[in-house]
DOTI-394388 format. One line per 4 residues: number of its first residue (from 1); for each residue x, y, z of N, C-alpha, C, O. Coordinates in steps of 0.2 Angstrom, whole numbers, plus 5000, padded with zeros to 4 digits. Atoms other than C-alpha are relative to their C-alpha. Layout:
<atoms>
NUM	X:Y:Z:X:Y:Z:X:Y:Z:X:Y:Z  ...
</atoms>
This chain:
<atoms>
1	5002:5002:5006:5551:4962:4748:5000:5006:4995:4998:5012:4997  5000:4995:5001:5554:4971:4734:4993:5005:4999:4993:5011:5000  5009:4997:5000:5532:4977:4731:5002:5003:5004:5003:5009:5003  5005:4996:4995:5531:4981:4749:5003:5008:5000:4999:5012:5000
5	4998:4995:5002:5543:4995:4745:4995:5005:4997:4993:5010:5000  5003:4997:5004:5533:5002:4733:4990:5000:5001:4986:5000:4997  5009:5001:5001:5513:4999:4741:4997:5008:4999:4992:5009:4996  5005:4993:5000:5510:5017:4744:5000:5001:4993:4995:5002:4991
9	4999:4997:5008:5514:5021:4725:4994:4994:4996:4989:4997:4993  5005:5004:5002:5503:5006:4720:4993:5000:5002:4989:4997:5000  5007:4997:4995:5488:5012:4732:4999:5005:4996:4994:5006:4993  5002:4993:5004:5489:5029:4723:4997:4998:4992:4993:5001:4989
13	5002:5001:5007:5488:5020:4705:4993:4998:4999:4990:5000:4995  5005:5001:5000:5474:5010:4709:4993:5003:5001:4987:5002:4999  5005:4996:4998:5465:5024:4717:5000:5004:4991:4995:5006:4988  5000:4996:5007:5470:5033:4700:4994:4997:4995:4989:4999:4993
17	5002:5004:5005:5466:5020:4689:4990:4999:5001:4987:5000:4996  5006:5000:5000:5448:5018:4695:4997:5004:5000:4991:5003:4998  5003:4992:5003:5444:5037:4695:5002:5001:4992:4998:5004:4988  5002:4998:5008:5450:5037:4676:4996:4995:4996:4993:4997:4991
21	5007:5003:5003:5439:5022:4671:4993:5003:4999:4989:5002:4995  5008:4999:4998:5424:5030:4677:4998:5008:4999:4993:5012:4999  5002:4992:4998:5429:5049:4677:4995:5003:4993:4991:5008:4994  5004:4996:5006:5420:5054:4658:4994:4997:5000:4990:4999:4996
25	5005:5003:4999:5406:5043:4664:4993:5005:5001:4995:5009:5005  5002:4996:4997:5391:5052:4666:4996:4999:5009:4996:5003:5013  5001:5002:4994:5384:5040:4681:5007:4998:5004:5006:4995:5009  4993:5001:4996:5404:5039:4687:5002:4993:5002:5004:4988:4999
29	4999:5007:4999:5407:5025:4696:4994:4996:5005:4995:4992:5009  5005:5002:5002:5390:5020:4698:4997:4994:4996:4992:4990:4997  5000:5006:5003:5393:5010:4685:5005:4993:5002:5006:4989:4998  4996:5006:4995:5403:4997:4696:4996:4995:5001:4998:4989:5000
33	5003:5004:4997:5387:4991:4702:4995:4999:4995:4993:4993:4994  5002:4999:5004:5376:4996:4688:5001:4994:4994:4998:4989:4993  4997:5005:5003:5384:4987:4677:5000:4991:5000:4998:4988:4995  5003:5006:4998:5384:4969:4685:4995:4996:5000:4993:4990:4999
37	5007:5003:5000:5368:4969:4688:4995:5001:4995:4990:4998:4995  5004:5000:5005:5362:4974:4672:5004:4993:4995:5000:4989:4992  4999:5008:5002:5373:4959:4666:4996:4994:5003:4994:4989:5000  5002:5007:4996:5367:4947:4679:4992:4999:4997:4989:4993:4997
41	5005:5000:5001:5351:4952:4673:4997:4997:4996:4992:4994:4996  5001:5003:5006:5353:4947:4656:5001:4991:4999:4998:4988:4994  4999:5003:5002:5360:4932:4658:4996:4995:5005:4995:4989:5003  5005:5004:4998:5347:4926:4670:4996:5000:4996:4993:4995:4995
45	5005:5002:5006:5335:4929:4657:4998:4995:4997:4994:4991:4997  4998:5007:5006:5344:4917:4645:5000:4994:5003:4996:4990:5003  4997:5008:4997:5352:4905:4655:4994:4997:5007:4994:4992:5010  5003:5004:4993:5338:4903:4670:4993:5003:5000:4989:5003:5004
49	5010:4999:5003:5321:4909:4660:5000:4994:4997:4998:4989:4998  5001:5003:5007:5323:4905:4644:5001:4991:5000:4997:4987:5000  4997:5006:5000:5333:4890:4645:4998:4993:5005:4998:4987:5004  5002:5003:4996:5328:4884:4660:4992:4997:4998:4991:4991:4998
53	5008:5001:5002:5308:4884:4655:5001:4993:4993:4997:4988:4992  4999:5005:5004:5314:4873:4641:5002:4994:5001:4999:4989:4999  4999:5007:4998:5323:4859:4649:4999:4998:5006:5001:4994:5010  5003:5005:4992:5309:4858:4665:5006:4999:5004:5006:4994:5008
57	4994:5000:4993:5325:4861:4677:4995:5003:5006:4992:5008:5005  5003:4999:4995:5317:4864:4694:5003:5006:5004:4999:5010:5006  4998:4996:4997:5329:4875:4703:4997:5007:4999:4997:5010:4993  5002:4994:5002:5321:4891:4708:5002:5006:5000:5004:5007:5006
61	5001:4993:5002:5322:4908:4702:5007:5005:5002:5011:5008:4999  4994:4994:4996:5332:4917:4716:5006:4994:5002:5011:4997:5005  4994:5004:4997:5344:4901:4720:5004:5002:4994:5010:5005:4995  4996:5001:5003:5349:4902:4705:5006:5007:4996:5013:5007:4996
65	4998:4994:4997:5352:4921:4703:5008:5000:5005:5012:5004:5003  4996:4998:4996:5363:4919:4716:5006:4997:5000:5012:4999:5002  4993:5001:5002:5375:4906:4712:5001:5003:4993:5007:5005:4992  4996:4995:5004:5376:4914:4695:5005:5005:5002:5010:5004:5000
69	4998:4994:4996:5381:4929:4704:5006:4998:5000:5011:5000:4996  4993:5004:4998:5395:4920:4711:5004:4998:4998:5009:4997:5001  4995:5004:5005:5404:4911:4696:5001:5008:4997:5007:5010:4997  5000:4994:5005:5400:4929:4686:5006:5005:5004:5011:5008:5001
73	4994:4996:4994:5411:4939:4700:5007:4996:5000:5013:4999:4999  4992:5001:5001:5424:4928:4699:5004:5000:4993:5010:5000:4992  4997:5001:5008:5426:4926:4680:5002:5008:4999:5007:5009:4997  4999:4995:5002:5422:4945:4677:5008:5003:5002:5012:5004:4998
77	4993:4998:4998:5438:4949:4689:5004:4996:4997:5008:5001:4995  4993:5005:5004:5451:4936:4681:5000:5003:4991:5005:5003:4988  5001:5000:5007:5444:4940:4664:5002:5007:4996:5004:5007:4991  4998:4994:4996:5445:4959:4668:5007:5001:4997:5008:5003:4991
81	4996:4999:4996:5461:4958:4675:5006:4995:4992:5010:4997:4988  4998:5001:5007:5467:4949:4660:5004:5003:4992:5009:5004:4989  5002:4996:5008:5463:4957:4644:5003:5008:5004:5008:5012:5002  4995:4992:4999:5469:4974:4653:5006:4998:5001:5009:5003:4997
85	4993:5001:5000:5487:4967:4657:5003:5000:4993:5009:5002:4991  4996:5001:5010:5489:4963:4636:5005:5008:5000:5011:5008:5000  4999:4995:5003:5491:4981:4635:5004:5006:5006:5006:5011:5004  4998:4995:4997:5497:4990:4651:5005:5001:5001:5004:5007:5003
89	4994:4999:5001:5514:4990:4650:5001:5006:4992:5003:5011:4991  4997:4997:5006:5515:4993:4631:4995:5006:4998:4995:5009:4992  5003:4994:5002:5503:5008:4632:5001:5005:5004:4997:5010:5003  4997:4997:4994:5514:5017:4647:5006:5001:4997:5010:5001:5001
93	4993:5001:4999:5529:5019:4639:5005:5006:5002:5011:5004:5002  4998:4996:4995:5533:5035:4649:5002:4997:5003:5008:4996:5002  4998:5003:4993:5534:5027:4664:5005:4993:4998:5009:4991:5002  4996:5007:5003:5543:5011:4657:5006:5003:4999:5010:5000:5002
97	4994:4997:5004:5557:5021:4650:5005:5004:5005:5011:5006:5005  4996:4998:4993:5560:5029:4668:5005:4995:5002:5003:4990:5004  4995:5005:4993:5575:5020:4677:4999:5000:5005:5001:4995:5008  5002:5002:4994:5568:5022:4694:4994:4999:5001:4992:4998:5007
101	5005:5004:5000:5551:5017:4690:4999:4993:5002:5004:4990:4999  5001:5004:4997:5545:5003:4699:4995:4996:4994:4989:4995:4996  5006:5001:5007:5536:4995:4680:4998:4992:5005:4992:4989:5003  5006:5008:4999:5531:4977:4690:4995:5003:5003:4989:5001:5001
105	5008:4999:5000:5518:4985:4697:4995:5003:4996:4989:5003:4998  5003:4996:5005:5511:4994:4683:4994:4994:4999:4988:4996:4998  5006:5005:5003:5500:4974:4679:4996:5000:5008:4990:4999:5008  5004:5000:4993:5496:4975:4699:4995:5005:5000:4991:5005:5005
109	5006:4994:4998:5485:4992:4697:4994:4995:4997:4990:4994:5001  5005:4999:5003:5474:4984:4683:4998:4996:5006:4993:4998:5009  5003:5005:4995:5473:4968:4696:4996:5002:5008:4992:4998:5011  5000:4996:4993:5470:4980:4712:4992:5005:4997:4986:5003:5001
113	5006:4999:5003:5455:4989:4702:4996:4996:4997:4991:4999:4995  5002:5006:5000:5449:4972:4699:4994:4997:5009:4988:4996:5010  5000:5002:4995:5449:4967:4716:4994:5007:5002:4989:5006:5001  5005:4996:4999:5440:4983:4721:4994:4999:4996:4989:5000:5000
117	5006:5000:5003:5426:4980:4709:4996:4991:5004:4990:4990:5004  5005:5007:4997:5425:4958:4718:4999:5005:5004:4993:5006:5004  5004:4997:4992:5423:4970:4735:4994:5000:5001:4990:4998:5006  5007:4995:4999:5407:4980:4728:4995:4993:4997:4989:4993:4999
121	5005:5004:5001:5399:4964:4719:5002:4992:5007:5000:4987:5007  5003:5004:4991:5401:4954:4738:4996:5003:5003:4994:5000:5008  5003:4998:4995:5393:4966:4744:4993:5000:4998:4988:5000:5002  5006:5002:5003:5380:4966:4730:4998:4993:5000:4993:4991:4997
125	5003:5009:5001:5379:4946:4732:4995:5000:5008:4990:4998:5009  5003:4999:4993:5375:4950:4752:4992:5003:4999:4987:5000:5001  5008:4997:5002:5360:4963:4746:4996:4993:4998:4991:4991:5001  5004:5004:5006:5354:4949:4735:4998:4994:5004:4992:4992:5003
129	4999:5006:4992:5356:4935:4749:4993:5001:5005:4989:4997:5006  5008:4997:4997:5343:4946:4757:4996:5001:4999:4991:5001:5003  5007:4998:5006:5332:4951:4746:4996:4994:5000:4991:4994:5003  5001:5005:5001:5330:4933:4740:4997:4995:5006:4991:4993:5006
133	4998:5005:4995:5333:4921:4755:4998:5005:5009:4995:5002:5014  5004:4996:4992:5328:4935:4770:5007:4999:5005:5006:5000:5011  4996:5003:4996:5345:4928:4776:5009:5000:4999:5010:5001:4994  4992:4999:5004:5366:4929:4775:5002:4993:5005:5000:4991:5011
137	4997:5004:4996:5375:4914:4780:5007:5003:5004:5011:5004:5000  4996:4998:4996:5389:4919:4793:5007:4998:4997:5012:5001:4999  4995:5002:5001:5402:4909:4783:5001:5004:4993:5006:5003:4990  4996:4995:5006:5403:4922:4767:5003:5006:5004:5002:5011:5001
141	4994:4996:4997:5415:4931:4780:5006:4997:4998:5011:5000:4999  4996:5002:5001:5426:4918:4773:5002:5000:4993:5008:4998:4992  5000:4998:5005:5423:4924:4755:5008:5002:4998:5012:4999:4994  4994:4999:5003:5439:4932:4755:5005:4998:5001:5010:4999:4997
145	4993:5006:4998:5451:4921:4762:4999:4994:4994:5004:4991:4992  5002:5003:5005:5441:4909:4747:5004:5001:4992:5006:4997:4987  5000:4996:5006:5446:4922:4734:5008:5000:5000:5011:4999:4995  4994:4998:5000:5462:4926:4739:5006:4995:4995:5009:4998:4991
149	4996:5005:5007:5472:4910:4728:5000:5003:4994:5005:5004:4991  5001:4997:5006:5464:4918:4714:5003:5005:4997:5004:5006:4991  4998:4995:5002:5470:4933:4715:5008:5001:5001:5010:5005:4997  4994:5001:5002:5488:4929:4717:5002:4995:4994:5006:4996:4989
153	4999:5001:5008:5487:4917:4703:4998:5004:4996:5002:5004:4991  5001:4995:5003:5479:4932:4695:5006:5004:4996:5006:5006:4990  4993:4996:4995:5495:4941:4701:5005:4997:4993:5006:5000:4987  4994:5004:5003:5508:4928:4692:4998:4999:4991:5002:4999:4986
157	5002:4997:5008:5496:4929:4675:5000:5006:4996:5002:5006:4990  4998:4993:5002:5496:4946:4672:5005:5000:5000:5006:4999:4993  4993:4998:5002:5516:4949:4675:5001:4997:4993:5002:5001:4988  4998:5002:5003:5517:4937:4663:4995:5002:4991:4997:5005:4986
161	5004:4996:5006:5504:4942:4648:5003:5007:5001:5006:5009:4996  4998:4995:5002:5510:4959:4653:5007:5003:4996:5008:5007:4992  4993:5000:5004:5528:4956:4648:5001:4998:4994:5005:5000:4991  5001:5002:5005:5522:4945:4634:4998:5007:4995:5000:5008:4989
165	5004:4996:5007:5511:4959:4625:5004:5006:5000:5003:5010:4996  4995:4995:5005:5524:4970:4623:5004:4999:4995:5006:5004:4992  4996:5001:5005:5533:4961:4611:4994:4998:4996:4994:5000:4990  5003:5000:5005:5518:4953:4604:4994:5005:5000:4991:5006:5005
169	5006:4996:5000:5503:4965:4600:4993:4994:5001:4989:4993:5006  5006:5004:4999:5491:4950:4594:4998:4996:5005:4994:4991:5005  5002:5003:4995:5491:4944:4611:4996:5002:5004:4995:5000:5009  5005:4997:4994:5476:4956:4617:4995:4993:4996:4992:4989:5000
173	5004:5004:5000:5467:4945:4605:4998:4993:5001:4992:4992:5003  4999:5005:4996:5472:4928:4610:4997:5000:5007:4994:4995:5010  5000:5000:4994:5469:4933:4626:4992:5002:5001:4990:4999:5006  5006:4999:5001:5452:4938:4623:4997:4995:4999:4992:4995:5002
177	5004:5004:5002:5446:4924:4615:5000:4995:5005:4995:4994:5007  4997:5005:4993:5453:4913:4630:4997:5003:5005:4994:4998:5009  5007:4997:4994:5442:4923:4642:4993:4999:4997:4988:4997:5000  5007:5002:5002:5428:4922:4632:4998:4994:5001:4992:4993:5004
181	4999:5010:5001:5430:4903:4630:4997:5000:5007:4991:4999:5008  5001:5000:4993:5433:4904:4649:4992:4999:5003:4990:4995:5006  5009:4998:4999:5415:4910:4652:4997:4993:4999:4995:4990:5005  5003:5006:5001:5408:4894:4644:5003:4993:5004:4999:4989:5005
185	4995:5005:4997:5421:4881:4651:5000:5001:5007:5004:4996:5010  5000:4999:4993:5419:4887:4668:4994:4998:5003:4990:5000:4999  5004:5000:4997:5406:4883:4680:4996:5005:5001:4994:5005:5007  5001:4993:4999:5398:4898:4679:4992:4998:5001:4990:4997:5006
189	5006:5001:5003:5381:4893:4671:4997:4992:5004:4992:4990:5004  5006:5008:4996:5379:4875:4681:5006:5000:5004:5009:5005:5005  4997:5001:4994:5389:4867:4695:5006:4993:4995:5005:4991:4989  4997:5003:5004:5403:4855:4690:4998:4993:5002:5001:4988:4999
193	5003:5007:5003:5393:4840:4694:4997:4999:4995:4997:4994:4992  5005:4998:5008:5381:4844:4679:5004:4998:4995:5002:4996:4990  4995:5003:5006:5397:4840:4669:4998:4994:4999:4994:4992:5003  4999:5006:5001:5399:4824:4660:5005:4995:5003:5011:4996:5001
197	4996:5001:4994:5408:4813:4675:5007:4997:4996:5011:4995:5000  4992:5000:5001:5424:4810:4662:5002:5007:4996:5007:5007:4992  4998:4993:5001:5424:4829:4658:5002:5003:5008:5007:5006:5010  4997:4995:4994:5425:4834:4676:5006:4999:5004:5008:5003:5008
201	4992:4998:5000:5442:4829:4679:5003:5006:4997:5007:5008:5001  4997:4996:5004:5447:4841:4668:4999:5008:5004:5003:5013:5003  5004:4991:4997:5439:4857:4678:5006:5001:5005:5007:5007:5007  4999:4998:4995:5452:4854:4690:5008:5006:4996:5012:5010:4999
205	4994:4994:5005:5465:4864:4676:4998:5006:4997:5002:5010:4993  5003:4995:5000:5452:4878:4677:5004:5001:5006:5006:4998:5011  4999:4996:4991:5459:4893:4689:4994:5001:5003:4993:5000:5009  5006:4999:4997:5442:4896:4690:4996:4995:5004:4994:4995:5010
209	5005:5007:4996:5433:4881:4695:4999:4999:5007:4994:4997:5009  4997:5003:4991:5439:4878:4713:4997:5006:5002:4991:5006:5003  5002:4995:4996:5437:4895:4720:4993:5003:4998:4990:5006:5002  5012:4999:5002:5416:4898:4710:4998:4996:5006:4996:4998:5011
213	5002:5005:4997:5413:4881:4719:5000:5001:5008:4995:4999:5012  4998:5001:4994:5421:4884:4735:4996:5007:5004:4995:5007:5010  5002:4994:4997:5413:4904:4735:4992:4998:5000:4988:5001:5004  5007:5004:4998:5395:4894:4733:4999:4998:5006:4994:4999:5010
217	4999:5003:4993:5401:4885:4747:4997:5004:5006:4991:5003:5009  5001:4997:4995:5403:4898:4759:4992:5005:4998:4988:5005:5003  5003:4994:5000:5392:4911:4752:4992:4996:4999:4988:5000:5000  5006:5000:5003:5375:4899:4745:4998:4995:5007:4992:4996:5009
221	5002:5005:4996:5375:4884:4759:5005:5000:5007:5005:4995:5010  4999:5000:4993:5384:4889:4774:5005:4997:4999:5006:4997:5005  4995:5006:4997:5398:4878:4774:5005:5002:4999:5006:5007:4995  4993:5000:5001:5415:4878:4775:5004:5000:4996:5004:4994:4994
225	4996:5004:5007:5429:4878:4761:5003:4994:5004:5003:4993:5010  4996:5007:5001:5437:4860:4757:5006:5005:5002:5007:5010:5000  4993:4995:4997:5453:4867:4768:5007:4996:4997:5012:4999:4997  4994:5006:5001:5465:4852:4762:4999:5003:4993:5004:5006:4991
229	4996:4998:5008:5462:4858:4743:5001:5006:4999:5004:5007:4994  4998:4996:5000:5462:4875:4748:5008:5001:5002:5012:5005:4999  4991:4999:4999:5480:4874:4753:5005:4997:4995:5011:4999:4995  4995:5002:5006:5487:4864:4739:4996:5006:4991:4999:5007:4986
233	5002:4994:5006:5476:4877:4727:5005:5008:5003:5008:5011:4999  4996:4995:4998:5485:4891:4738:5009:5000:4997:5013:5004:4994  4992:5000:5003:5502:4884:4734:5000:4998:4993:5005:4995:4992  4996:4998:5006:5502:4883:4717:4996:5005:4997:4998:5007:4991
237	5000:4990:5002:5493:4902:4714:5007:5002:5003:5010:5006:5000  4996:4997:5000:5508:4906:4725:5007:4998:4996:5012:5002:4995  4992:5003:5005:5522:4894:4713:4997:5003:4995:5002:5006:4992  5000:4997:5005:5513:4902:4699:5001:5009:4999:5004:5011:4994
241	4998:4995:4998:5514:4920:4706:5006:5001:5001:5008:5006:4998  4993:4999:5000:5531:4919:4709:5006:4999:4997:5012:5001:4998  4998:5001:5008:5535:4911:4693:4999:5003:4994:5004:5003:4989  5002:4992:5004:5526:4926:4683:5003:5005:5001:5006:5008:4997
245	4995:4995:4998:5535:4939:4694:5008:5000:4996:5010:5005:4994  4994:5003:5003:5553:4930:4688:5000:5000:4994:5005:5001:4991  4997:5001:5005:5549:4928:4672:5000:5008:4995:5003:5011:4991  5002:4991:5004:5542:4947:4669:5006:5005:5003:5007:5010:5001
249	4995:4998:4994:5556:4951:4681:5007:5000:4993:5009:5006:4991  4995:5002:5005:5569:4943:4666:4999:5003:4992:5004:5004:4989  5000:4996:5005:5562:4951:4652:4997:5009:5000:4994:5012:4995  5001:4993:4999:5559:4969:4657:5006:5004:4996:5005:5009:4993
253	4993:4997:5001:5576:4974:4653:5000:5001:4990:5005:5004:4987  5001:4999:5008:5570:4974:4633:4996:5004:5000:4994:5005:4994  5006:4998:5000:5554:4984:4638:5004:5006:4995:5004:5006:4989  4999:4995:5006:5562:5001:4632:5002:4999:4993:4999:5003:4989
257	4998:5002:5008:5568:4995:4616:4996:4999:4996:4997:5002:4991  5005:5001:5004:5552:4988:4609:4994:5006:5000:4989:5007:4997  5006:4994:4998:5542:5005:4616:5003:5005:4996:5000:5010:4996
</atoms>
């Protein structure tokens, strides 16, 4: 494959890439975890004080906490990993203009320091797990095999935003608004039974939807993912990953031109 060639060069980028996010920082990469949990904190506020105390919903305090947690970790990372690809090509054009640069991996750093930051908020859902509940259930060992679809669809989105925003610029915007959206349109904030039952067909055209629900699974009540939809959700994160790679594949060859 052509990647495996090139892992060790994409191991040093990502190691790069996450020392220069954080290097002018004064708490460093501190804010990794800092950071989440002052989000999470906010948004239980909102969504699981405030709102909750108004509409008498029962669920308590720390359940909910924790599936937030788990819809929030997967959107941060997609949504992330997103809005960084608009720009990562068209703002390298050093490296793009090399002929023996390797530029498809250039969208795989942003996704690889992505993937590094689900690591550290897994391992903050586990703290949390304990804190809360006194307890881990044994099946968020499967968290990452849960994850794994996503981040290969992830994979086949990026290439393609990436090679898109170099010719258009207004596509960091677009793309932004589209994650934003995301946030609210996704499970994140309830479960997709809570939907309205002729809205929730619709979730299944969320990337998100399937694996929040299925990382609930393993990680809030023990159980197993649905293994029959994880395998038909595997193979089309893999036809769309390897439909992004092809298409960012086909139009690279104009990269220098437009930079």
């Amino acid at each position: 494959m052509q990647l495996q060639r090139h892992w060790g060069l994409l191991r040093s980028l990502i190691k790069r890439e996450i020392r220069v996010r954080y290097r002018s920082a004064a708490l460093g990469l501190a804010w990794l975890i800092i950071n989440p949990l002052l989000l999470l904190a906010t948004y239980t506020l909102v969504f699981g004080v405030i709102f909750t105390r108004k509409s008498g919903v029962g669920e308590s305090l720390g359940d909910f906490i924790l599936t937030l947690f788990c819809g929030l970790t997967l959107y941060w990372f997609f949504a992330e990993t997103m809005n960084r690809s608009c720009s990562v090509i068209r703002s390298q054009p050093n490296l793009v203009k090399k002929v023996v640069f390797p530029v498809e991996i250039l969208p795989l750093v942003s996704l690889g320091a992505s993937v590094f930051s689900v690591c550290l908020n897994l391992l903050i859902l586990v703290a949390l797990s304990l804190l809360i509940n006194l307890s881990v259930h044994p099946t968020i060992l499967l968290a990452p095999l849960v994850i794994l679809p996503l981040v290969v669809m992830t994979a086949g989105f990026a290439w393609v935003i990436s090679g898109w925003g170099v010719y258009y610029s207004d596509l960091d915007n677009v793309v932004l608004f589209l994650t934003t959206l995301m946030l609210f349109l996704s499970p994140i904030f309830y479960p997709v039974s809570a939907a309205p039952e002729a809205v929730q067909p619709f979730f299944i055209l969320n990337p998100l939807a399937f694996p929040i629900e299925e990382l609930r699974k393993v990680v809030l009540l023990g159980e197993s993912p649905d293994w029959s939809s994880w395998i038909i959700y595997m193979g089309v994160a893999a036809i769309i990953g390897a439909l992004g790679f092809r298409i960012f594949q086909k139009g690279r060859e104009l990269f220098a031109d437009f930079l």
